[in-house]
N, CA, C and O atoms as a DFTB+ gen file, in Angstrom:
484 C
 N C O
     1  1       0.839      -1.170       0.000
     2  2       0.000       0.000       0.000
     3  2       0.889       1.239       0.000
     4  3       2.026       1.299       0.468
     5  1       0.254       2.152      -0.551
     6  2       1.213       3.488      -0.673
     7  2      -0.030       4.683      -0.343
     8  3      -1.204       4.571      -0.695
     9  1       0.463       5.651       0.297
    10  2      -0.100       6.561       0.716
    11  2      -0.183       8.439       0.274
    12  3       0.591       9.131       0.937
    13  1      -0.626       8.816      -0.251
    14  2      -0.354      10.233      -0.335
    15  2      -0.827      11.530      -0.343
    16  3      -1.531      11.693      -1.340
    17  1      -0.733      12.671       0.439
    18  2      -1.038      13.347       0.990
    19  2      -1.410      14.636      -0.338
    20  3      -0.467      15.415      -0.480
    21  1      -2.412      14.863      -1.103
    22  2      -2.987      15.681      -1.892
    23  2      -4.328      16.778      -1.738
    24  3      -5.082      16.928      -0.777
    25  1      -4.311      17.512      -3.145
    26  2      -5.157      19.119      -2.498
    27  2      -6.372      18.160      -2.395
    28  3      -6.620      17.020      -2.786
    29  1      -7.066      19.192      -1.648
    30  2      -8.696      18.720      -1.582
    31  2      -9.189      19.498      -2.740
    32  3      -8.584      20.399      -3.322
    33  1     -10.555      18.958      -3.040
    34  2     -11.895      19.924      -4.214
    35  2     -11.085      21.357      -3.842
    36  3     -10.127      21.573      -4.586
    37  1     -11.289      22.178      -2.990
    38  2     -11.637      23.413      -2.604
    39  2      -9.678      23.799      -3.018
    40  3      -8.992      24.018      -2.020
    41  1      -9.054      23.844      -4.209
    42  2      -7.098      23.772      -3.902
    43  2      -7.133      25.313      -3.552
    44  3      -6.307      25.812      -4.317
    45  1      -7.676      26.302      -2.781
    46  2      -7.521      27.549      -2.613
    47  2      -6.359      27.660      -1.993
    48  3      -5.630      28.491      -2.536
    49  1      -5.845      27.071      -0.938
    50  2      -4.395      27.010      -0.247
    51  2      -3.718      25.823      -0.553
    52  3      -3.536      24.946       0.292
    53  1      -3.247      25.726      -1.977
    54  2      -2.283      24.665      -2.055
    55  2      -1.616      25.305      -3.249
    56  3      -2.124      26.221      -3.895
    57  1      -0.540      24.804      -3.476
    58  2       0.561      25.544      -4.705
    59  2       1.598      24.030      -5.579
    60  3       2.244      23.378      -4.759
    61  1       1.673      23.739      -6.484
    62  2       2.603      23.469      -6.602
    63  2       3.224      23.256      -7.931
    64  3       2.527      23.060      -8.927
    65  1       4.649      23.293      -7.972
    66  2       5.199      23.896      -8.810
    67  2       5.973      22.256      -9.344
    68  3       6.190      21.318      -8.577
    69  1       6.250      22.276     -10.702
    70  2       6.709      21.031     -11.091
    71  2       8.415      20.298     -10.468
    72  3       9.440      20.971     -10.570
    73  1       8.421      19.290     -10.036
    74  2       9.325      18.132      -9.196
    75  2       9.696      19.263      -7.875
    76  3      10.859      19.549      -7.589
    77  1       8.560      19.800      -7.191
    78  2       8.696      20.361      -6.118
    79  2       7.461      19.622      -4.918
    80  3       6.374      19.306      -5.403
    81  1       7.621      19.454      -3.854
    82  2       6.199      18.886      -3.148
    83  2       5.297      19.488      -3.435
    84  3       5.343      20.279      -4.377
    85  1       4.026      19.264      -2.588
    86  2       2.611      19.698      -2.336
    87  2       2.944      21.005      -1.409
    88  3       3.906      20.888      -0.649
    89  1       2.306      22.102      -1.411
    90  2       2.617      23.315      -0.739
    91  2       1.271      23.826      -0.315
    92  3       0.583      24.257      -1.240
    93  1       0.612      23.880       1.212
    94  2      -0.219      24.374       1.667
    95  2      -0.092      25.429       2.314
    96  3       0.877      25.354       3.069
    97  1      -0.955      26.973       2.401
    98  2      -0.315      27.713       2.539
    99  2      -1.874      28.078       4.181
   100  3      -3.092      27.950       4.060
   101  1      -1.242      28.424       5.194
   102  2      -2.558      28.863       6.138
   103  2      -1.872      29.807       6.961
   104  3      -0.643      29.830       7.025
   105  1      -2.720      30.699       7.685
   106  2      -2.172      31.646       8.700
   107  2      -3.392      31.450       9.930
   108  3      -4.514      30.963       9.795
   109  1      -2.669      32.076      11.313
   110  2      -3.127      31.719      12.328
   111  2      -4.788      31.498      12.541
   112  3      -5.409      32.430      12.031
   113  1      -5.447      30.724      13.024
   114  2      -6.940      30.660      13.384
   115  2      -7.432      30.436      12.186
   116  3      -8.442      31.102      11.957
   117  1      -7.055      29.674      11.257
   118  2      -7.293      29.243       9.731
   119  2      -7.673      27.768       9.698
   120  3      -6.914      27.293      10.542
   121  1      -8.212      27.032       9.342
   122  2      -8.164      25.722       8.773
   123  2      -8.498      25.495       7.314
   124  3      -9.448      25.997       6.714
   125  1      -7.700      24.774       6.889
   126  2      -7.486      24.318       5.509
   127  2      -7.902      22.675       5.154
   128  3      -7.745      21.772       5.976
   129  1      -8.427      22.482       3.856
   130  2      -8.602      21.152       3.782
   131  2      -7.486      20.283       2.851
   132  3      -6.798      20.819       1.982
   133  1      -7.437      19.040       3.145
   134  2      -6.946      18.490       2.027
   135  2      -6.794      16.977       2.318
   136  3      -7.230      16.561       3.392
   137  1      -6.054      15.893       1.212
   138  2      -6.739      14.980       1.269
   139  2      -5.754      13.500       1.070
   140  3      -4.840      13.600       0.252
   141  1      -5.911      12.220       1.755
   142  2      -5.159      11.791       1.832
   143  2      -5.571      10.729       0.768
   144  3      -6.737      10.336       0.791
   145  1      -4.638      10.190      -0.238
   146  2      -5.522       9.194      -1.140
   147  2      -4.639       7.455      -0.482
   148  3      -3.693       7.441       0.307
   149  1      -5.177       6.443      -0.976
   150  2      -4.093       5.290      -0.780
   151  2      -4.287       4.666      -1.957
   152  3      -5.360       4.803      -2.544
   153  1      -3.140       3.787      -2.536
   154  2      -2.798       2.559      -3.191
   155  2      -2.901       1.553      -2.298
   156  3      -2.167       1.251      -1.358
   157  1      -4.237       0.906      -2.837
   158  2      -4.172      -0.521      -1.490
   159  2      -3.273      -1.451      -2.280
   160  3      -2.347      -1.892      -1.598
   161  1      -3.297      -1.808      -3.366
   162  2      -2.712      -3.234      -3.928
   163  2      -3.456      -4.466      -3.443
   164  3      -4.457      -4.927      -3.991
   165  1      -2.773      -5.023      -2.197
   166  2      -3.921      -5.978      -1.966
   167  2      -4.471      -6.084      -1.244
   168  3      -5.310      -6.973      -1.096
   169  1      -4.021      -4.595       0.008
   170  2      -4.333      -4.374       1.217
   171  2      -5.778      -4.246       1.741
   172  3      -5.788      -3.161       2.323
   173  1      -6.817      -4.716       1.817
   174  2      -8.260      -4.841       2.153
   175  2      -8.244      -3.708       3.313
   176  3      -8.859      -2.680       3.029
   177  1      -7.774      -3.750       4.270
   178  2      -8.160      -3.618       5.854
   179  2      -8.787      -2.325       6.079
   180  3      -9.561      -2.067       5.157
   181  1      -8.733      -1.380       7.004
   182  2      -8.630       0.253       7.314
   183  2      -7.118       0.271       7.691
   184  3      -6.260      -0.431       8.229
   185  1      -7.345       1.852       6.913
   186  2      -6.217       2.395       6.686
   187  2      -6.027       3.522       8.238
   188  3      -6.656       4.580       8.230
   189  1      -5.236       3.210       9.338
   190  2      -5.177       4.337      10.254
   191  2      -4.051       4.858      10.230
   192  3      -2.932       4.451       9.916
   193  1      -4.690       6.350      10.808
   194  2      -3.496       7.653      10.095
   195  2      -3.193       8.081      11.519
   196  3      -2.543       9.122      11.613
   197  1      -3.566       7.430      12.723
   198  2      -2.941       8.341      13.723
   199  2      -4.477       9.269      14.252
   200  3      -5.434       9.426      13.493
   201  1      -4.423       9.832      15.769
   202  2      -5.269      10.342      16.375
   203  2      -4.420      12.318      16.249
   204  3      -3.793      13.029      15.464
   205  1      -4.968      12.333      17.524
   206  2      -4.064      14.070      17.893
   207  2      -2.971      14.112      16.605
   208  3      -2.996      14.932      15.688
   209  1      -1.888      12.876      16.802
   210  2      -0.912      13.249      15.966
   211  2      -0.508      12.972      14.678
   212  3       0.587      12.965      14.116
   213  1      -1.966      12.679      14.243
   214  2      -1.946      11.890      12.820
   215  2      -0.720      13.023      11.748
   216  3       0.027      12.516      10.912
   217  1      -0.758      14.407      11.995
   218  2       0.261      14.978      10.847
   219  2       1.870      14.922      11.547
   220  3       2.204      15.467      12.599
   221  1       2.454      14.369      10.932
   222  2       3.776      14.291      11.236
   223  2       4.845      15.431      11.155
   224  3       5.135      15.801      10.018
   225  1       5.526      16.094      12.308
   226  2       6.193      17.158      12.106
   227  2       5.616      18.504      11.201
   228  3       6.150      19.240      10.371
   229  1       4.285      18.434      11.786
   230  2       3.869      19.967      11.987
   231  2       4.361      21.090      12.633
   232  3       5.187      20.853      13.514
   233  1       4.095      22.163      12.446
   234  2       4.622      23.066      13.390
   235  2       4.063      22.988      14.617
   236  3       2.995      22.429      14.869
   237  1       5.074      23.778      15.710
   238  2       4.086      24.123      17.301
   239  2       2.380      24.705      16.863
   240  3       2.144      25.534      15.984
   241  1       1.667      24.230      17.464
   242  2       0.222      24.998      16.986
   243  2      -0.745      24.900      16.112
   244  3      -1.904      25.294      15.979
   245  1       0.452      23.929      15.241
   246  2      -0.832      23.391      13.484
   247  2      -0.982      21.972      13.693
   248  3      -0.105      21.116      13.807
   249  1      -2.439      21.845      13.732
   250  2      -2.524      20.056      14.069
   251  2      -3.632      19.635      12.482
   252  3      -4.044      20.193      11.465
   253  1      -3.683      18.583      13.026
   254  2      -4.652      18.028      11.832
   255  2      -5.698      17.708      12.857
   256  3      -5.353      17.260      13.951
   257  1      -7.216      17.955      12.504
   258  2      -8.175      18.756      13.117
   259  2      -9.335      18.129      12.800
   260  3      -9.195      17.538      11.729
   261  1     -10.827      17.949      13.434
   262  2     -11.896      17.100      13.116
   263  2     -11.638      15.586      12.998
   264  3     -12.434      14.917      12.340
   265  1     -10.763      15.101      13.487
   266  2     -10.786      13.985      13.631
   267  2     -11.630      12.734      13.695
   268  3     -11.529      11.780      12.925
   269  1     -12.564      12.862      14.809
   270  2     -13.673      11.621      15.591
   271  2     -12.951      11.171      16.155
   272  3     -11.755      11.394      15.963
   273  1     -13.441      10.279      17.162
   274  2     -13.220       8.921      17.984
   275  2     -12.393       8.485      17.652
   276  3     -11.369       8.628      18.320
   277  1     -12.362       7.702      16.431
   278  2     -11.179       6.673      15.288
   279  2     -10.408       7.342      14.793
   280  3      -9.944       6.815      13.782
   281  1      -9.767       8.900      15.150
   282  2      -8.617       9.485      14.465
   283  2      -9.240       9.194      13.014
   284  3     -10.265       8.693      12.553
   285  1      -7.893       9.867      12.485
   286  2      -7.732       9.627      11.112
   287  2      -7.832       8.478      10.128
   288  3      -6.835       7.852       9.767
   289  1      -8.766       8.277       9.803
   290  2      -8.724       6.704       8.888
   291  2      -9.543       6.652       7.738
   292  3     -10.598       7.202       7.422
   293  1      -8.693       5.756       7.132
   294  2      -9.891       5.415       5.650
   295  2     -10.429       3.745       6.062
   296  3      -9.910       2.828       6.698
   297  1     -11.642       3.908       5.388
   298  2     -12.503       2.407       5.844
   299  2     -12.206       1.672       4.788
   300  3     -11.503       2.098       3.872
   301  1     -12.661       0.629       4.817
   302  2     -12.590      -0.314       4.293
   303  2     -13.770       0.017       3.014
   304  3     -14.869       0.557       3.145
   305  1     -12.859      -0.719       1.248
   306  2     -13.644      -0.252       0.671
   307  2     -13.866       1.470       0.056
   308  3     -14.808       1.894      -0.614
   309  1     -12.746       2.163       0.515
   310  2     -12.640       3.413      -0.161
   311  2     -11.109       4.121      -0.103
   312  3     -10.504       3.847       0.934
   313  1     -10.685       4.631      -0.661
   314  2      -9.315       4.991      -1.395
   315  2      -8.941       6.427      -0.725
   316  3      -7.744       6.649      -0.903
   317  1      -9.561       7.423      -0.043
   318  2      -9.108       8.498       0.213
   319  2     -10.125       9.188       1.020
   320  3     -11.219       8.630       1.096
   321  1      -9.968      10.235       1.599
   322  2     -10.279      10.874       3.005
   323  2      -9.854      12.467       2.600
   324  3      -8.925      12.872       1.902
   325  1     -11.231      13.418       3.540
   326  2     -10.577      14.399       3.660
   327  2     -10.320      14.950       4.818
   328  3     -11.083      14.549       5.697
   329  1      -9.301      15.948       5.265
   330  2      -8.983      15.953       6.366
   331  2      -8.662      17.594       6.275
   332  3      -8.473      18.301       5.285
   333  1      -8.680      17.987       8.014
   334  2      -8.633      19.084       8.152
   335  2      -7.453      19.384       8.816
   336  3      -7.231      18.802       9.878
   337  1      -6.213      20.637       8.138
   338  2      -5.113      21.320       9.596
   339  2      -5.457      22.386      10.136
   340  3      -5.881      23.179       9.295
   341  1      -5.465      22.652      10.837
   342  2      -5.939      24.558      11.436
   343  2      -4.659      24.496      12.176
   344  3      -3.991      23.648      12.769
   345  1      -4.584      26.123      11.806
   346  2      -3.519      27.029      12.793
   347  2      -4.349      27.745      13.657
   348  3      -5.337      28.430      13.391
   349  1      -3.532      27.364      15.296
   350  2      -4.259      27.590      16.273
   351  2      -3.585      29.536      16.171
   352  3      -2.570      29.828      15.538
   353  1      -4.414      30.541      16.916
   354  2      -4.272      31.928      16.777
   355  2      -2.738      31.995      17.429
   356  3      -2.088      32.866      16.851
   357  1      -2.065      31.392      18.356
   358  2      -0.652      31.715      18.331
   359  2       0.479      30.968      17.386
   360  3       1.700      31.037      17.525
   361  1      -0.231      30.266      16.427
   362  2       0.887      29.609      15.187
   363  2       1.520      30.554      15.175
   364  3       1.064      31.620      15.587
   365  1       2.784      30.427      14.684
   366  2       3.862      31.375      14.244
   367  2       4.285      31.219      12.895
   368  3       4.008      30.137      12.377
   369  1       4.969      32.163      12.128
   370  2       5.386      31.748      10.783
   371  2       6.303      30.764      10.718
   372  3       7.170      30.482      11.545
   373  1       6.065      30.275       9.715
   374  2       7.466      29.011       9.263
   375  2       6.709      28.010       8.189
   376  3       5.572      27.661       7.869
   377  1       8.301      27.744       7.792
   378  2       7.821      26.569       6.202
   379  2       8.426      24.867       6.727
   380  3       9.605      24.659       7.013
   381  1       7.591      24.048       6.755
   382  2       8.219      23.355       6.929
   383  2       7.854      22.088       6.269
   384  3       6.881      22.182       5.521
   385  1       8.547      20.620       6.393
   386  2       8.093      19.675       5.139
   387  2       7.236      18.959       6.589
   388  3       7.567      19.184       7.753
   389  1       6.208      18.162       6.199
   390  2       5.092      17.389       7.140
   391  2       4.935      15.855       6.234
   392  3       5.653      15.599       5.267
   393  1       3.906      14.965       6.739
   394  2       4.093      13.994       5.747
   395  2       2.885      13.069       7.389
   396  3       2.705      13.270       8.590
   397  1       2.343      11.964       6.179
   398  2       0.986      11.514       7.131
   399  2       1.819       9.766       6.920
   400  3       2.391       9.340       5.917
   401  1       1.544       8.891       8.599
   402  2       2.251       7.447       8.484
   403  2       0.900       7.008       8.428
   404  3      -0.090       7.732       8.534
   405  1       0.924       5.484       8.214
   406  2      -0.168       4.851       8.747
   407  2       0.355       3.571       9.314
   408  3       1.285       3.001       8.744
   409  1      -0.215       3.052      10.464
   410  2      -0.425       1.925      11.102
   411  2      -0.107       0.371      10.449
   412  3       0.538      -0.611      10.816
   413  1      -0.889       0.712       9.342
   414  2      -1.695      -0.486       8.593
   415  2      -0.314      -1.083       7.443
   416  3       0.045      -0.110       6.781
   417  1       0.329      -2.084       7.141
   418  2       0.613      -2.553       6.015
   419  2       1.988      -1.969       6.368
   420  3       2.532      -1.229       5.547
   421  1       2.628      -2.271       7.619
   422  2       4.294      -1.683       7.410
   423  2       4.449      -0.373       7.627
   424  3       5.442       0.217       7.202
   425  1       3.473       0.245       8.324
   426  2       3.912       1.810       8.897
   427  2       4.214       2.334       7.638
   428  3       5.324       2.866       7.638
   429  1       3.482       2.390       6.290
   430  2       4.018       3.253       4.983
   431  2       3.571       4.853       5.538
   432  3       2.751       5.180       6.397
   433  1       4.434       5.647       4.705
   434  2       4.249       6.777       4.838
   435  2       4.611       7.598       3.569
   436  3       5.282       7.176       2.628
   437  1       4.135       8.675       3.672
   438  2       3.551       9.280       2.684
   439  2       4.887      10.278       2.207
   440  3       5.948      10.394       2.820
   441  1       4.522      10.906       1.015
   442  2       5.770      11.612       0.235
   443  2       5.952      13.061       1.211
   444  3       4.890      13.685       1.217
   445  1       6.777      13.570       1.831
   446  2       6.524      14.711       2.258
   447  2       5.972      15.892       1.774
   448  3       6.454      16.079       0.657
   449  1       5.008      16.995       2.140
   450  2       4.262      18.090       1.716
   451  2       4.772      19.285       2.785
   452  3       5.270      19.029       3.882
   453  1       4.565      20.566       2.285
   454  2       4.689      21.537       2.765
   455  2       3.792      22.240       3.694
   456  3       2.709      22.317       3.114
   457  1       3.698      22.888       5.057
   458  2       3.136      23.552       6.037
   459  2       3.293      25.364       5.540
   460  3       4.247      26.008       5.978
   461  1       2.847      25.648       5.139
   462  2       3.701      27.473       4.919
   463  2       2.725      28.273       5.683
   464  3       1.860      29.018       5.223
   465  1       3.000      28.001       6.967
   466  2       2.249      29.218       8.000
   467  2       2.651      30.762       7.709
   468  3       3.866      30.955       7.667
   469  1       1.993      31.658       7.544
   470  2       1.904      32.936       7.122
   471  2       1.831      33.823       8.255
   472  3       1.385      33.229       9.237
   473  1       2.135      35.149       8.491
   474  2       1.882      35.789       9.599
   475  2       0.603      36.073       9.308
   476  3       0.128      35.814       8.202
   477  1      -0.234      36.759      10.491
   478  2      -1.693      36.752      10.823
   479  2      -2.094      38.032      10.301
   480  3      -1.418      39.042      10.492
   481  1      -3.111      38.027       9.685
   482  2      -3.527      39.399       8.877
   483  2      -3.912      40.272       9.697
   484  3      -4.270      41.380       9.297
């Protein structure tokens, strides 16, 4: 199984430029969407992405957000998920690379993507 972290419908905060990552762009008290797809191959099961800390090396303050009960997961029977990060009102600026694991099929993890917290308007 392979995993990867892409824009949602709505790409208003996402950028990207050719053999460069995925680039999401948010500023403080913001949430942004976007979306995780998988390659099962032959993998049947649910796909789990992790609870609180389902985004990996976020900044202080930017989490991945709306969760439920079951954290982050794709069910059984469907290929991709959308998911929410918000910057909490004291995020601070900074760029940094992030990237989503999962549980399921060897801890695969995903291609790294970009965080580009903005100062607060």
């Amino acid at each position: 199984m392979t995993i990867a972290i892409t824009a949602a419908l709505d790409a208003s905060a996402v950028a990207q430029a050719a053999d460069e990552p995925l680039v999401f762009t948010i500023r403080p008290g913001q949430t942004i969407t976007a979306r995780v797809k998988a390659q099962r191959h032959d993998f049947k099961g649910q796909i789990e992405l992790g609870g609180p800390d389902s985004g990996r090396n976020l900044p202080h303050a930017v989490f991945v957000d709306n969760i439920g009960l079951n954290g982050l997961l794709i069910v059984e029977g469907q290929d991709e998920r959308e998911f929410f990060i918000t910057a909490a009102p004291v995020a601070q600026p900074c760029r940094r690379l992030f990237h989503l694991r999962t549980t399921a099929d060897g801890n695969q993890a995903s291609v790294p993507a970009v965080i580009n917290v903005l100062p607060a308007e």
